[in-house]
C-alpha positions in Angstrom: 86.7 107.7 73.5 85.6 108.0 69.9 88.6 106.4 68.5 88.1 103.6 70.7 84.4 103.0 69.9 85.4 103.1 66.3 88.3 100.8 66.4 86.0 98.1 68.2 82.8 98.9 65.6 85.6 98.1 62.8 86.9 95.1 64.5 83.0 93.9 65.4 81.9 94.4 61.7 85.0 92.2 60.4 84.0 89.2 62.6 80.0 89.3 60.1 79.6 85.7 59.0 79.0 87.9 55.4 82.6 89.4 56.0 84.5 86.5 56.2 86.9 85.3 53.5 87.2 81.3 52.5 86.7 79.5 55.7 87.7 76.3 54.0 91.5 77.7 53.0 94.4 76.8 55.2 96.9 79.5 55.6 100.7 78.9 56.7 99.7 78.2 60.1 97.0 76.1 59.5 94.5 78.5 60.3 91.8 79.9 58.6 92.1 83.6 56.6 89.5 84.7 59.0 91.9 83.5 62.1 94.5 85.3 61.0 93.5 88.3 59.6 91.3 89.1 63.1 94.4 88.0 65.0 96.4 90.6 63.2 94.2 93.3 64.2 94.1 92.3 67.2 97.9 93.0 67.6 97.9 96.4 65.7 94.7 97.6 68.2 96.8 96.0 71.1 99.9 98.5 70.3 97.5 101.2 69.4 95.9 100.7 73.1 99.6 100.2 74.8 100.1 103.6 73.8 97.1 105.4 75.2 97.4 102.9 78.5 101.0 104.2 78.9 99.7 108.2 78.3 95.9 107.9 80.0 95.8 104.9 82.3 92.5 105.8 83.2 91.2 104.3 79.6 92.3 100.8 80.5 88.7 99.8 81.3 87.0 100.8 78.6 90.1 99.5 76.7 89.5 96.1 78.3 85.7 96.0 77.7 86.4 97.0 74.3 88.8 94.0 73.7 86.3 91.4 75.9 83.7 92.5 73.1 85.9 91.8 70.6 87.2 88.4 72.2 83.5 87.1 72.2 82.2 88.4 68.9 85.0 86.6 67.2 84.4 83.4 69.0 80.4 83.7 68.6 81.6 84.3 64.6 84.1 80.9 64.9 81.0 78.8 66.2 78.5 79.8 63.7 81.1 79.2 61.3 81.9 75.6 62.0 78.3 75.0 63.3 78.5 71.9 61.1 81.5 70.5 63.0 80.8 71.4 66.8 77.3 70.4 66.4 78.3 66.6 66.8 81.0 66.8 69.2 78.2 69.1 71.2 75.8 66.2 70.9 78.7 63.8 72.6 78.8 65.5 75.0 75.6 65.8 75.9 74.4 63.3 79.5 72.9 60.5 78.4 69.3 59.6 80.2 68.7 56.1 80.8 65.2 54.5 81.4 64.9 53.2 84.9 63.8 49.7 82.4 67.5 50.4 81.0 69.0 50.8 84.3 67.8 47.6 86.3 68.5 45.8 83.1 72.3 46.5 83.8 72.3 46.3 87.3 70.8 42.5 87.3 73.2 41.2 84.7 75.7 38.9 87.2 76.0 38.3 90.8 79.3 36.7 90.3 82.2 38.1 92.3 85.5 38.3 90.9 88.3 36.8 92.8 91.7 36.7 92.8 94.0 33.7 91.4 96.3 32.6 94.1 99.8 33.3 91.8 98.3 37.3 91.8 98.5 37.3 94.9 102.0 35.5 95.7 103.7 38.6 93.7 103.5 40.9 96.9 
């Protein structure tokens, strides 16, 4: 149990905004330093834990918390990172509220119907 706690303490410190290395450098796989060094350790924590699932099954829980921690802290690290470029597309996305004003404006534009020309409908 201690070993995991302290592989998930060393994994949670990594993903400290003061911890991370040159967000704006692109590595190989156009990623950032950060990306791929948390992915590596990831992968090397992953094998560690296959091995203790495959002895003590019973530690796949706390295993699986451990990595769900993990999982989020590095995602809550990504977004603070590139606050700057979600915060926009956040904005987007946001519902827009119309005035009622707004609203009637639209909906009293044109009572006009749109019809159909005649050669449209002699393609059936």
């Amino acid at each position: 149990m201690l070993w995991i706690q302290d592989k998930r303490l060393a994994l949670l410190d990594s993903c400290k905004l003061d911890k991370i290395k040159w967000p704006g450098v692109r590595t190989q796989h156009s990623t950032t330093p950060f990306i791929d060094e948390t992915y590596n350790r990831l992968m090397e924590t992953l094998n560690d834990y296959e091995v203790i699932i495959s002895l003590w099954p019973d530690y796949t829980t706390v295993l699986e918390d451990a990595i769900a921690d993990i999982e989020k802290a590095t995602m809550e690290t990504l977004e603070k990172q590139y606050a700057d470029v979600l915060l926009p597309i956040k904005e987007n996305f946001a519902p827009k509220k119309f005035g009622l004003k707004y609203v009637h404006k639209l909906t009293k534009r044109s009572t006009l119907q749109y019809v159909v020309p005649d050669e449209v409908n002699s393609y059936k």
